[in-house]
C-alpha positions in Angstrom: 0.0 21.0 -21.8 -3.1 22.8 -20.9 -6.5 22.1 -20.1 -8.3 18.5 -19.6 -6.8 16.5 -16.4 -3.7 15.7 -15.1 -3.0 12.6 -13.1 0.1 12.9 -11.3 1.7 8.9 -10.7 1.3 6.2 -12.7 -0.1 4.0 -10.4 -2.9 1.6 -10.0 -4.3 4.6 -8.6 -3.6 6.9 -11.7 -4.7 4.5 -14.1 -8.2 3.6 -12.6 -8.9 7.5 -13.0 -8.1 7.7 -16.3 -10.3 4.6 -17.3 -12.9 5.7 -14.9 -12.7 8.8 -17.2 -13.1 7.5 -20.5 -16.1 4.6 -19.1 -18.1 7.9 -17.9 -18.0 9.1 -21.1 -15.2 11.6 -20.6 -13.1 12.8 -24.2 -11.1 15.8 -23.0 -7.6 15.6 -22.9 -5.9 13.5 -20.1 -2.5 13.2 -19.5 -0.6 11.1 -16.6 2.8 11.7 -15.3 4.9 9.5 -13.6 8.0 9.9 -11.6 9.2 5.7 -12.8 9.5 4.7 -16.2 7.4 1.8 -16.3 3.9 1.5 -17.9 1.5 1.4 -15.0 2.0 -1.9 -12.9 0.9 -3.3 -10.1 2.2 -3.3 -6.9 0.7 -6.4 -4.2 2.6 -8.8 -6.7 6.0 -7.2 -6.5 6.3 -9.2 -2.7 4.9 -12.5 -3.8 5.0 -13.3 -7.3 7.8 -10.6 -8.9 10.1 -11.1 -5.5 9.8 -15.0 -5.4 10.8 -15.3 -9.8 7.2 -17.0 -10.5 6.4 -13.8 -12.7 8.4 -11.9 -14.9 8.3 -8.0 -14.8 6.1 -7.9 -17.7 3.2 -10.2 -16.0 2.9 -7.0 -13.3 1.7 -5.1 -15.6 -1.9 -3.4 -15.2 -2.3 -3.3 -18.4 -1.3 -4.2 -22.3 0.3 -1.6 -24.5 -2.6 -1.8 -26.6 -5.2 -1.2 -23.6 -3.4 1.9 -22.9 -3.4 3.0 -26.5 -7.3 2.7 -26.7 -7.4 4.8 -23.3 -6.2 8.5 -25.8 -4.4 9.5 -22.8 -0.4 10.9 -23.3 1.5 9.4 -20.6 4.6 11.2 -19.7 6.8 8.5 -17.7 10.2 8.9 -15.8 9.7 12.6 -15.2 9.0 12.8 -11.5 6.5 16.2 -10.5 8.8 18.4 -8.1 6.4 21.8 -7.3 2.2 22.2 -7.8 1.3 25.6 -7.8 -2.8 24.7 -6.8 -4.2 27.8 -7.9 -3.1 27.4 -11.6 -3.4 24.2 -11.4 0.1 23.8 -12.5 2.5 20.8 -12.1 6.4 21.6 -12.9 8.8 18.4 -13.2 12.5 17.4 -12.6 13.1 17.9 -16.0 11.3 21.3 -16.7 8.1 21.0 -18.1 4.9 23.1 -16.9 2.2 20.9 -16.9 -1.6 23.0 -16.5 -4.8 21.0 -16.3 -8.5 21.8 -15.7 -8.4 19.5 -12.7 -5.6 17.8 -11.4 -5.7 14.8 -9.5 -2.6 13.7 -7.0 -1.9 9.8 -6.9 1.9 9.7 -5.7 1.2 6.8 -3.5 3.8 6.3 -0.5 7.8 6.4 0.0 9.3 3.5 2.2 10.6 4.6 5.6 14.4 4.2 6.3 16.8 3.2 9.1 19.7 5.6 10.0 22.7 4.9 7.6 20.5 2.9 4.9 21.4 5.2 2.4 24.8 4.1 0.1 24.9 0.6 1.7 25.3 -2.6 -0.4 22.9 -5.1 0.4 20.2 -2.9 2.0 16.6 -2.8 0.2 13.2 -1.2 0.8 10.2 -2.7 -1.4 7.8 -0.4 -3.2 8.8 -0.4 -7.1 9.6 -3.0 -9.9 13.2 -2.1 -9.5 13.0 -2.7 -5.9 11.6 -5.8 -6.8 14.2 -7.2 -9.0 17.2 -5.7 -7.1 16.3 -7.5 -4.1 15.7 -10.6 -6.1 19.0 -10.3 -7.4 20.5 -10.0 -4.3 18.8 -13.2 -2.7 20.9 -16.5 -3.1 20.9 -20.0 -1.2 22.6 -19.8 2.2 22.8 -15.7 2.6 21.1 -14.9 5.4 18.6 -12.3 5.2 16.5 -10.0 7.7 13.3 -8.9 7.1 12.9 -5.0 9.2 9.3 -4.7 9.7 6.3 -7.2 11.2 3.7 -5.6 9.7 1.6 -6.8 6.2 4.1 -6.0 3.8 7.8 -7.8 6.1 5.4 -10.9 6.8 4.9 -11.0 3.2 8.7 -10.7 2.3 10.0 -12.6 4.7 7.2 -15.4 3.9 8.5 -15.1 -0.3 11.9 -15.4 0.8 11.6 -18.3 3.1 9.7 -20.0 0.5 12.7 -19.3 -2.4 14.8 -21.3 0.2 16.8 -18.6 1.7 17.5 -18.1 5.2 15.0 -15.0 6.6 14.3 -13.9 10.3 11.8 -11.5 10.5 12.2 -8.7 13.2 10.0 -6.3 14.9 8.5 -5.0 18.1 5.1 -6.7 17.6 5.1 -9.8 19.9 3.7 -11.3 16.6 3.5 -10.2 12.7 0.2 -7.9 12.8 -0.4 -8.2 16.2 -1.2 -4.8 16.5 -3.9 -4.6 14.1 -5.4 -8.6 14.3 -5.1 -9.1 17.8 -3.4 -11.9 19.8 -5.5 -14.9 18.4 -5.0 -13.9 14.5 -0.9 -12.7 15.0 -0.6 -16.1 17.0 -1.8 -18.0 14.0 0.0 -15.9 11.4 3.4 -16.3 14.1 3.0 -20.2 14.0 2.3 -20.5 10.6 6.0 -18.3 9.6 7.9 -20.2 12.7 7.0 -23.9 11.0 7.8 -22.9 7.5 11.2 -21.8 8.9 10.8 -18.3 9.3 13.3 -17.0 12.6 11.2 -14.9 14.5 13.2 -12.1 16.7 10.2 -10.2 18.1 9.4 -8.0 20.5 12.3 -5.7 20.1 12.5 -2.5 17.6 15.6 -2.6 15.0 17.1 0.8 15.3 19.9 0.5 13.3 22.6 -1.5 10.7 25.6 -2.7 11.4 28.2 -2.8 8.2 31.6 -3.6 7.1 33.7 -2.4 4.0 30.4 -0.3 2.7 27.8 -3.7 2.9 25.4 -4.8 5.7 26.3 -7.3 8.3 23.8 -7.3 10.3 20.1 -5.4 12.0 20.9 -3.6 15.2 18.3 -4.5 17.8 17.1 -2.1 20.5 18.4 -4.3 23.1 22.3 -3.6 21.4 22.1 -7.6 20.0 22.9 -7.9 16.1 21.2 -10.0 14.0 24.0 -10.9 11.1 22.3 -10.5 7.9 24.1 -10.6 4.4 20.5 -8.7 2.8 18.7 -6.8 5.1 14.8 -5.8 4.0 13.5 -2.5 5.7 9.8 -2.4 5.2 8.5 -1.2 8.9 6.1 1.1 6.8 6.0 4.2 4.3 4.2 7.4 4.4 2.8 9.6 1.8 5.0 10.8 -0.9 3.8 14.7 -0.4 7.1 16.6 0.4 6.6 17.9 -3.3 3.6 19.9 -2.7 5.1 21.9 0.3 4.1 25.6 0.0 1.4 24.1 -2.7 -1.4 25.8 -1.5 -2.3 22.1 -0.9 -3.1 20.7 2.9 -0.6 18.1 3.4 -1.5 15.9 7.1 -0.3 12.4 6.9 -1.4 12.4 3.2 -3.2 14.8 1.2 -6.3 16.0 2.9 -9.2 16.0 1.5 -12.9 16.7 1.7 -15.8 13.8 1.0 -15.5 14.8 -2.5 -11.5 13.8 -2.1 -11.3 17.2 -3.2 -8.1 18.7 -1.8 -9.0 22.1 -3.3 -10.6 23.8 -6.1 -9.7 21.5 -8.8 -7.5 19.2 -7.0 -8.0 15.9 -5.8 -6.3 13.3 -4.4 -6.7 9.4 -4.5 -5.1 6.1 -3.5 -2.2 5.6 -0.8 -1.5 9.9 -0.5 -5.2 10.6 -0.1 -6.5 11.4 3.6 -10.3 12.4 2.9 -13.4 13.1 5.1 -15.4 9.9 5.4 -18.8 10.7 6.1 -19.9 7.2 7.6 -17.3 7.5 10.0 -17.1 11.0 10.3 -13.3 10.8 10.6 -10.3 11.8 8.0 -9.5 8.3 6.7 -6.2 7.4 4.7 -5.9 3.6 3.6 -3.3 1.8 2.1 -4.4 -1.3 0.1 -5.0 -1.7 -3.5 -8.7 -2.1 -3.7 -9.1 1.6 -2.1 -6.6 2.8 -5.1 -8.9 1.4 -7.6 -12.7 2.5 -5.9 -11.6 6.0 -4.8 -10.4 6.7 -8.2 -13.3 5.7 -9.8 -15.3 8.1 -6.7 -12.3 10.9 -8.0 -13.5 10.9 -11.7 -16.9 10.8 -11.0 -16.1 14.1 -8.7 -14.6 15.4 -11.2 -17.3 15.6 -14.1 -19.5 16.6 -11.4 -21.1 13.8 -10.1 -20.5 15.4 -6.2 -20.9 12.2 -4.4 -19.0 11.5 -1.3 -16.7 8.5 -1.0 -17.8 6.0 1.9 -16.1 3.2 1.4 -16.2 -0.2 4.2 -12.1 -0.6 4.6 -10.7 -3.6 2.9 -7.7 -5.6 1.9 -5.8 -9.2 1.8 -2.8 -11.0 2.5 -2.0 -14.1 1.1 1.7 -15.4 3.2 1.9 -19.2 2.4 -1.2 -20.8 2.1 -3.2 -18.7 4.4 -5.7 -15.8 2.5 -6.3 -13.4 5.0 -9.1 -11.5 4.1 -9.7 -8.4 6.3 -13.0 -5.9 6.0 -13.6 -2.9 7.9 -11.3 -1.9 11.0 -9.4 -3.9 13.4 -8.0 -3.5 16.5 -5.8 -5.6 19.2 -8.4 -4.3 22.3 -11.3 -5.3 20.2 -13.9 -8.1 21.4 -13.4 -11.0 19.0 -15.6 -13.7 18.6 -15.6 -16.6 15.9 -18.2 -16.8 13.6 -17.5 -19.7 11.1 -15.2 -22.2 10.4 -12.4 -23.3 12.7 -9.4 -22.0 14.1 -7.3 -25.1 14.6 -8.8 -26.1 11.0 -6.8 -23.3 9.2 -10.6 -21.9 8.0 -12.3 -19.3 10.0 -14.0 -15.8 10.3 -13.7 -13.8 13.3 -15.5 -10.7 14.2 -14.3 -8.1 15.9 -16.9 -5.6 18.3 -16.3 -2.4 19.9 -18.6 -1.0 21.9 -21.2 -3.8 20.8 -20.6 -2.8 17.0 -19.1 -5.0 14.4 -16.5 -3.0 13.5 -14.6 -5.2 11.5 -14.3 -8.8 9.9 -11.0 -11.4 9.0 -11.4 -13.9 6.6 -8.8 -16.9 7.2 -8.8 -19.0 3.7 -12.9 -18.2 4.0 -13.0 -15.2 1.9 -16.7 -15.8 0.7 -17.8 -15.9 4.3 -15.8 -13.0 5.2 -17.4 -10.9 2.6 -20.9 -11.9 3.2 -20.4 -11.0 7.3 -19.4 -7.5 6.0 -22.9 -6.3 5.9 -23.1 -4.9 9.1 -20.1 -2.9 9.0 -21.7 -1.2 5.4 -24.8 -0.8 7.2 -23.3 1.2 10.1 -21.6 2.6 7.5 -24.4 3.7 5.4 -26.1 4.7 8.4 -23.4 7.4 9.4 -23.3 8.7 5.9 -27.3 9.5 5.7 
């Protein structure tokens, strides 16, 4: 392949270029590679709906066979991209091929952090693909007891799908509750209660650092504190970071993600979007990498409109969602655990409220508990300061 673009992952990501592409009236040639051999899918249902059996592979897909067929875009799937030489603009896969684009846009999304010894052992999973997905699902069965690794959004999430298939889950970190780090004491408290009386075990407070095992399969999370928490599944999902090891001696910047300029231009002709990008946000004035799937799909869309020259920088207001029984946690701009919070609507104790969060007397962020509307509407003056920065 020559010429035209070159998407590099599958992903909701890679798949929101291309379209953007075609809707701005793009008709070169576009090709997508991907290191999985699955259409494009997406990913926030794979710990909910794919994990707890209420969807079926096939309904995580972004999109029909037919969609994509309309899209004229060759995608090249199970071929993972292994070297990118930047100045030629040239991507070279496991299995050989020398791919060369006009622009070439880098959407490898994350890889799961491990523990020490994961690697080889039965009954240890991470979650971030459809085959994650269903070999953990596999794995789950009444009265196995099962330990989630990881208290941020995506082990509450797990360990809130598991406890609701019926299986025995604790959920361990060194947060003194799920999030707490990011929502504060009053938002982890709620999100702490609401796991502990659905029968989520909480063992909090203390970092897992390791697994114990016997005759090659888990038995149990190693605590910090030397305590073992028996498990016959064990769940490691205390973050990911950028899949980038690939582009070493690139020519590419690689800095906790792919860094970019407010073009999420990474270099002439090479851009970066979704979960991998790290770009200059000019409302902030600060490099900015977020991991949530409404970012994939707008800084795509900001990436193809880059890339047939529209040079407009991306300023996005930070968003994304949880949903972990039946609370909807809606969350808009930036958090923090030191901010000053203050409730705006709704109720705590109700289950329905919207709390803002202030540093140095600016609203800095918004959560949305089962009030999503409300939590939208009290964004405005985070996208004003925002749009103010960026002028």
């Amino acid at each position: 392949m020559t010429g035209g673009v070159l998407v590099v992952g599958a992903s909701a990501a890679g798949l929101a270029t291309v379209e953007a592409l075609r809707r701005k009236g793009y008709d070169g040639r576009v090709t997508v590679l991907g290191a999985e051999a699955h259409l494009p899918y997406d990913r926030p249902p794979l710990s909910k709906q794919v994990l707890g059996g209420s969807w079926t592979p096939e309904q995580a897909r972004l999109r029909t066979p037919a969609a994509l067929s309309a899209l004229d875009t060759e995608f090249v799937l199970g071929d993972p991209a292994v070297r990118l030489d930047a100045r030629a603009r040239t991507v070279h896969t496991a299995a050989g091929r020398a791919l060369t684009a006009d622009a070439v846009v880098l959407a490898t999304g994350l890889r799961p952090r491990t523990l020490p010894g994961q690697d080889g052992l039965a009954g240890v999973h991470v979650l971030r693909t459809l085959d994650d997905a269903l070999g953990l699902r596999a794995d789950l069965a009444p009265g196995k007891r099962v330990v989630v690794v990881g208290d941020g959004v995506l082990g509450a999430e797990i360990a809130a799908t598991v406890c609701a298939a019926g299986v025995p889950v604790t959920l361990a970190g060194p947060q003194f509750a799920p999030l707490a780090y990011q929502f504060g004491s009053l938002a982890a408290g709620l999100l702490a209660e609401l796991h502990a009386a659905r029968g989520v075990e909480l063992r909090l407070g203390s970092a897992v650092t390791g697994l114990a095992a016997e005759d090659g399969r888990v038995a149990g999370a190693r605590l910090a504190s030397g305590e073992v928490l028996p498990a016959d599944v064990v769940v490691v999902a205390f973050g990911a970071a950028p899949a980038t090891e690939w582009l070493a001696g690139s020519g590419v910047l690689c800095d906790n993600g792919v860094v970019c300029d407010s073009r999420c231009r990474a270099a002439d002709g090479i851009y970066a979007a979704g979960d991998v990008a790290r770009w200059h946000h000019e409302g902030l004035d600060a490099l900015l990498r977020l991991e949530n799937r409404t970012n994939a799909t707008e800084q795509a869309v900001a990436v193809a409109g880059n890339i047939l020259g529209e040079d407009r920088p991306y300023t996005p207001v930070p968003y994304f969602w949880t949903h972990q029984f039946d609370a909807r946690i809606h969350v808009h701009g930036t958090l923090s655990a030191d901010a000053e919070l203050s409730i705006v609507e709704g109720d705590p104790g109700a289950g329905r409220f919207v709390a803002q969060y202030r540093r140095g007397g600016a609203v800095t962020g918004v959560l949305g508990w089962n009030m999503p509307k409300q939590a939208r509407l009290r964004r405005q003056d985070i996208a004003s300061r925002v749009c103010r920065g960026a002028s």
